[in-house]
N, C-alpha and C positions, 0 to 999 in steps of 0.2 A: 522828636523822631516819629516818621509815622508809621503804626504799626496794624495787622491785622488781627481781625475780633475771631477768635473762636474755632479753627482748623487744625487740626494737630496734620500737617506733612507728611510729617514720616509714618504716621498711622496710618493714613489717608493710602498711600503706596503700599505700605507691607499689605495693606486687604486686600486691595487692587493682586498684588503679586500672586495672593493663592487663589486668586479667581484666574490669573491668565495660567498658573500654571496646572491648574487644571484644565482648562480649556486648550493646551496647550501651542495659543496666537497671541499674539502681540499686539496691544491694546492702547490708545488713547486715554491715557487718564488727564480730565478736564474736572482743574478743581477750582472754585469761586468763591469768595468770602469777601464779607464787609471791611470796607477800611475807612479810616477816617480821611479826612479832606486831603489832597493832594492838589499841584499843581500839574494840568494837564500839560503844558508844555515843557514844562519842568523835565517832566516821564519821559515824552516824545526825546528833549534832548540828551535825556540820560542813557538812551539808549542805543546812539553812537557811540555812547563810550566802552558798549560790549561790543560794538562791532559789528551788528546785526543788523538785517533790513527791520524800515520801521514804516508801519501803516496809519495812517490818518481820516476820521471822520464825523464830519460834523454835521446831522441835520439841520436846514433852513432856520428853524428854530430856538437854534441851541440849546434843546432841554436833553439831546439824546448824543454821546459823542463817545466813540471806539478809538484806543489808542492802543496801536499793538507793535507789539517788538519783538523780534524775531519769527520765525516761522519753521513749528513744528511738523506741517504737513501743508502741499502745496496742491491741490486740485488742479488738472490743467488738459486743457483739450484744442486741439489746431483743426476739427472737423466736426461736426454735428453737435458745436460746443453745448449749449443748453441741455440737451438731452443727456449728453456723457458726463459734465457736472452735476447732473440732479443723481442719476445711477449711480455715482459715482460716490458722493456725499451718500446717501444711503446705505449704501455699503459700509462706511467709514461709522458711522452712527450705531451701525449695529454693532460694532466692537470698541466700542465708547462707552467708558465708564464716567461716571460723572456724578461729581458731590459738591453740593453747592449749601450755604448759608442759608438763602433764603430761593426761591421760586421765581425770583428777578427773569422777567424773559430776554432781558439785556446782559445777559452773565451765561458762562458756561458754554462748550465750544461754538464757535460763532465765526464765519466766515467772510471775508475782508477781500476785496479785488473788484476785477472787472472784465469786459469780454471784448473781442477787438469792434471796431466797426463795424470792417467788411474782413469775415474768416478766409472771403476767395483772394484774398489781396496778398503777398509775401512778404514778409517781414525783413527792412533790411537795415545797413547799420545804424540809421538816427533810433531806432526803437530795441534794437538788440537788449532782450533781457524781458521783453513786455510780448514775447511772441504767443498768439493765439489766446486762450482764456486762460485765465491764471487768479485762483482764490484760495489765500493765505490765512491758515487758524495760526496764528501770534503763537509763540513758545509763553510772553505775559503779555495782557489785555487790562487794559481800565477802560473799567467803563461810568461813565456818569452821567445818570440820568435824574427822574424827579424822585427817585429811590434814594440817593445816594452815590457815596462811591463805594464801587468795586475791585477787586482783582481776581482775575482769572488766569492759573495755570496750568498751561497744557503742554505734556510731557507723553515719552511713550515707556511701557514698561513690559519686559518679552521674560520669556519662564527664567530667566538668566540673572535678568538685574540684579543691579546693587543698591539695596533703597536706600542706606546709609549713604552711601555717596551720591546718589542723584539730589537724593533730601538736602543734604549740605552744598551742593550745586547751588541747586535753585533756592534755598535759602539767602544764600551770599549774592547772587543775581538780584534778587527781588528785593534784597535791604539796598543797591545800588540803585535802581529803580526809584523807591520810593523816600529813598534818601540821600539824593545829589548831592554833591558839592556844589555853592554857589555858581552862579551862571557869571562869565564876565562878557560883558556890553563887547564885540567885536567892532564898534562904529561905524560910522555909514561908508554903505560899498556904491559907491554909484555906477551906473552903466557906462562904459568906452565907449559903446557902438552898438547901431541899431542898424541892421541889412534886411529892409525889405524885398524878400525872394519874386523877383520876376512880375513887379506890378505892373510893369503895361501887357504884358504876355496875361496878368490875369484880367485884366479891363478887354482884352481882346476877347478870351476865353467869356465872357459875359455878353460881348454882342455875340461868338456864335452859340450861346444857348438860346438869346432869344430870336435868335433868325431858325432854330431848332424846335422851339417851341410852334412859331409859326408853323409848321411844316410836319409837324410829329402830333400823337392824340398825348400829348406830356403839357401838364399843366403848369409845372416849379419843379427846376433841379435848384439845389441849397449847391453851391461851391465853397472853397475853404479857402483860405491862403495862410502864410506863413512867415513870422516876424522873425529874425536872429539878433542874439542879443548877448552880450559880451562885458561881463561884468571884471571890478577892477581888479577882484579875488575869489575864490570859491566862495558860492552862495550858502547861507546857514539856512537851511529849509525852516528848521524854527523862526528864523523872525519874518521870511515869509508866511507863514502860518501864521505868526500874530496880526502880520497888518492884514489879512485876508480877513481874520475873526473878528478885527475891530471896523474895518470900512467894508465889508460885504456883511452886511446886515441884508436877512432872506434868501439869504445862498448855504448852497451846500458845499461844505469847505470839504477838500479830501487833499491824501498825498499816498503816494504808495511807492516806495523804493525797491530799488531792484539792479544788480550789478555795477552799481555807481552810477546810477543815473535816478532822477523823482518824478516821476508823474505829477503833479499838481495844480490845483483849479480852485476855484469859485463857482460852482453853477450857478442858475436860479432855478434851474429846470429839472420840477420831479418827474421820473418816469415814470415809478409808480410803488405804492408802499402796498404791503398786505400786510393784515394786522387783524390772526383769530378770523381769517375766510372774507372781511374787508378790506373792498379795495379802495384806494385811492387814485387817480390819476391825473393831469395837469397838461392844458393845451397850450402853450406858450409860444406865440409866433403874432409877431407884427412888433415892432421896431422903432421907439423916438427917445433922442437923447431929456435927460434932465432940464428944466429951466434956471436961470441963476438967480428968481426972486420967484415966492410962491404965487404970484398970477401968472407968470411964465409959464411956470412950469406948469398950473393949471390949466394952461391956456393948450401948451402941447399935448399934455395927455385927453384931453379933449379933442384936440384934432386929427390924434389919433386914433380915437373911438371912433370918428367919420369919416377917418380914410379908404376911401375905395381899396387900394391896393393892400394894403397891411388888415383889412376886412377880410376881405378875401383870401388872402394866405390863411388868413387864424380859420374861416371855416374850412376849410381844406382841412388843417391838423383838426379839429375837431370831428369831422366826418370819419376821418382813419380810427382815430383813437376810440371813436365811439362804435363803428363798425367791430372792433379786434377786439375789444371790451365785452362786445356782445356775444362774441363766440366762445367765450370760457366764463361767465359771468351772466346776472339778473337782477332784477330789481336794482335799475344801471338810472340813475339822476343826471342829468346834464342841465345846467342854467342855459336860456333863451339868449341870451348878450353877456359878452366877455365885458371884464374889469380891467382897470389899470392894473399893473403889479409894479410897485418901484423900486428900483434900485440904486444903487451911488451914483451911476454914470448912465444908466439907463432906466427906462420905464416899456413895461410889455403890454398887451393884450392878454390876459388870464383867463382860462376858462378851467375850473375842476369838476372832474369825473368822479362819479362813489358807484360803487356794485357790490352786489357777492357773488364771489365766488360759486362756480359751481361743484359739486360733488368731485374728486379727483384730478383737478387743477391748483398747482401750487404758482410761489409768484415768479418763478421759473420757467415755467406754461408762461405768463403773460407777457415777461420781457421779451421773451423771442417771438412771441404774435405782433410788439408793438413797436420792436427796434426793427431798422428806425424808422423815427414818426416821419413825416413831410417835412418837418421843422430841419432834421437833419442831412437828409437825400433828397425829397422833392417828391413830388405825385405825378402817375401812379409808379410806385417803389419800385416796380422791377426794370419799368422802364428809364428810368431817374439812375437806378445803381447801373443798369450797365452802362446810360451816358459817362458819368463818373471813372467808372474800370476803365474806360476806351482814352478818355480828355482830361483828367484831371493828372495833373502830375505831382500833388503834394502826395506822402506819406501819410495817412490818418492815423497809423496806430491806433492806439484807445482813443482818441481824440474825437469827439462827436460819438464816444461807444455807451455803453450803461456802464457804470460805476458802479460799487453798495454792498453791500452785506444782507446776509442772511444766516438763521439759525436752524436748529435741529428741525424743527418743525416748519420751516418753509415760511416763518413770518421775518421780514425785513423790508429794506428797502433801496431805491437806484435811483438815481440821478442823472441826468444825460451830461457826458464830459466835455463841457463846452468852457468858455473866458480857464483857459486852461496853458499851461505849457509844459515843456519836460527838457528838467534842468539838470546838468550833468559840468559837477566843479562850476567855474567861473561864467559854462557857455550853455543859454537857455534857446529853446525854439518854441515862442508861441503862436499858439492857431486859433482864428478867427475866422468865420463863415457868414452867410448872408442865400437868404430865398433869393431863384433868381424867377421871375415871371417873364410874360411876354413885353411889357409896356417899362422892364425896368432900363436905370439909364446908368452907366457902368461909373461915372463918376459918384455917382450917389451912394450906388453900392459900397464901392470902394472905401470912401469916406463913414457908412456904416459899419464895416470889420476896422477901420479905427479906432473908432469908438469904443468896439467891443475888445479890443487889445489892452484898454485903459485899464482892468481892473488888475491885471500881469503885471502890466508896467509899472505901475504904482506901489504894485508889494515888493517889488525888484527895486524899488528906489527911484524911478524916474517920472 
């Protein structure tokens, strides 16, 4: 059985209760303690069985991964989202009690979601439930990183409460949590049907950007399109989750639930971490599949380091990110020539970004300076996102948005939502995009957001 090391619950609440009721507001109590090993998916699936939305995340690396279930407080803003989250959370903080084990900055309340694309766009029923920006502190969080594991619960308690009964609540919750009943094997669901939405209308839409291109001071619009997919039973977002974690090796795995429907993705693309006033950031654009023997494949990722066109896209994102970087940040490093970066089904153009922070910028400040990069809209941004608003007729929701979490203090991190779809019961829609340039040829394109569908496709079963 697995248990935790060292909090007394109901202690923990009755203090809490004579601090709010003297203060007379109602308060966040955010408590965190050591636990012994757990399985992480185990959690995740245990926590359908309270009925509760459940959140997903895993950095590139997998030394750092948030698993949250349920949602005691929801952050959310449909207009000057970045700035009304950050005020917002702030607020919320200062009437936050919080008792933790140990100093872990991966413990303790900690913020989970994402923000849309595009806020000027309206939300309609493929995404219902995902409207505007939306970031979820879990009612329980595991967290596991090179510390250990964790649990974090977070609970509210107003001059009123009953800590005996919330205590024995969330006691009863948290021993279902970290002590499931066996999982049984559902067996393979395979796909019915796969409806590509409107591909010659999008090969069209590719020659008129770049007869637009010709004609406009607009360098690259990125376009999207959209795969449906029809599976032979409701999909178990857990074993999507496992084949993400086991064949997307250097991706950021996330899921995020919401009125019966799951956001879910693989990225490889960081946006940008901040960690104690350093940044991080990552230029990722330019585009060749895997080889099927390693001279192959060395052979393409070498030819892609000298392709003129996927060149040129990556310095494009490079220029932005390094521009936007510059205005909230110093002592900013950029390397001279991008790397490979490899993935299962594909290989990028890499370039990483490091600064610090300046004085009164948090990483909140950055993601709304750097979303989105070229990589996602095109350059230059304003002119790229209205081509998009006016000709593009996919839904983006979060899809191409920032992803990620963030803590009390403003350190965490985002990912860009891309090799992504959002699965609701039996019936998935995933999205794939592509830079468009002047010189690009729409079959190719086309054949690239194939590509970039494979890693969906594959945790889906096909």
């Amino acid at each position: 059985m697995i248990e935790t090391q060292g909090i007394n619950i109901e202690g923990v609440l009755t203090a809490a209760l004579k601090q709010v009721q003297v203060s007379k507001t109602a308060s966040l109590v955010s408590i965190s303690e050591k636990i012994n090993k757990v399985d992480r998916l185990s959690f995740f699936a245990a926590g359908k069985n309270l009925a509760k939305n459940r959140s997903f995340w895993s950095n590139a690396d997998q030394n750092v991964c948030f698993v949250g279930i349920g949602d005691s407080y929801t952050l959310k803003a449909e207009r000057h989202s970045y700035d009304t989250v950050k005020a917002e959370w702030k607020k919320l903080m200062e009437r936050t009690i919080i008792k933790r084990h140990d100093e872990s900055a991966n413990t303790g309340p900690i913020a989970i979601g994402g923000f849309p694309f595009d806020e000027e766009n309206e939300t309609y029923q493929l995404w219902q439930g995902f409207e505007g920006s939306q970031f979820r502190i879990p009612e329980y969080m595991l967290t596991v990183d090179e510390n250990g594991y964790f649990l974090t619960t977070n609970t509210w308690i107003d001059p009123h409460s009953n800590v005996g009964k919330l205590a024995s609540v969330l006691h009863e919750e948290r021993n279902m949590l970290l002590n499931p009943p066996p999982q049984r094997s559902e067996g393979v669901n395979p796909i019915l049907l796969k409806h590509e939405v409107d591909p010659g209308e999008w090969k069209n839409l590719v020659r008129e950007v770049t007869d637009y291109i010709d004609n406009h001071s607009v360098e690259k619009i990125v376009l999207a399109r959209e795969l449906q997919v029809e599976l032979r039973k409701p999909c178990n977002i857990t074993d999507v989750l496992r084949q993400l974690l086991t064949n997307q090796k250097n991706s950021y795995v996330f899921a995020w639930e919401s009125e019966g429907a799951c956001f879910i993705g693989a990225s490889p693309e960081r946006l940008v971490q901040v960690k104690n006033n350093h940044l991080l950031s990552t230029c990722l654009a330019g585009t060749a599949p895997r080889g099927k023997t390693t001279e192959d494949d060395k052979q393409m990722g070498q030819a892609l380091l000298q392709d003129k066109k996927n060149r040129e896209e990556h310095q494009i994102v490079v220029n932005m990110i390094r521009d936007a970087v510059l205005s909230c940040a110093h002592n900013v490093q950029i390397p001279e020539q991008p790397v490979i970066y490899p993935l299962q089904n594909l290989q990028h153009l890499y370039t990483p970004v490091r600064a610090e922070l300046k004085h009164g910028y948090t990483l909140l400040d950055v993601v709304k300076k750097l979303h989105p990069t070229p990589a996602l809209s095109g350059f230059p941004q304003n002119e790229s996102l209205s081509f998009l608003r006016e000709h593009e007729t996919l839904e983006r929701g979060w899809y191409g948005a920032p992803i990620g979490w963030f803590n009390r203090s403003f350190n965490g991190e985002f990912a860009v939502a891309i090799r992504s779809g959002l699965i609701c019961d039996e019936k998935a829609s995933l999205f794939a995009g592509c830079g468009v340039v002047k010189d690009s040829d729409p079959e190719m394109e086309y054949e690239e957001t194939k590509i970039k569908f494979t890693p969906m496709l594959e945790a889906l079963g096909g």
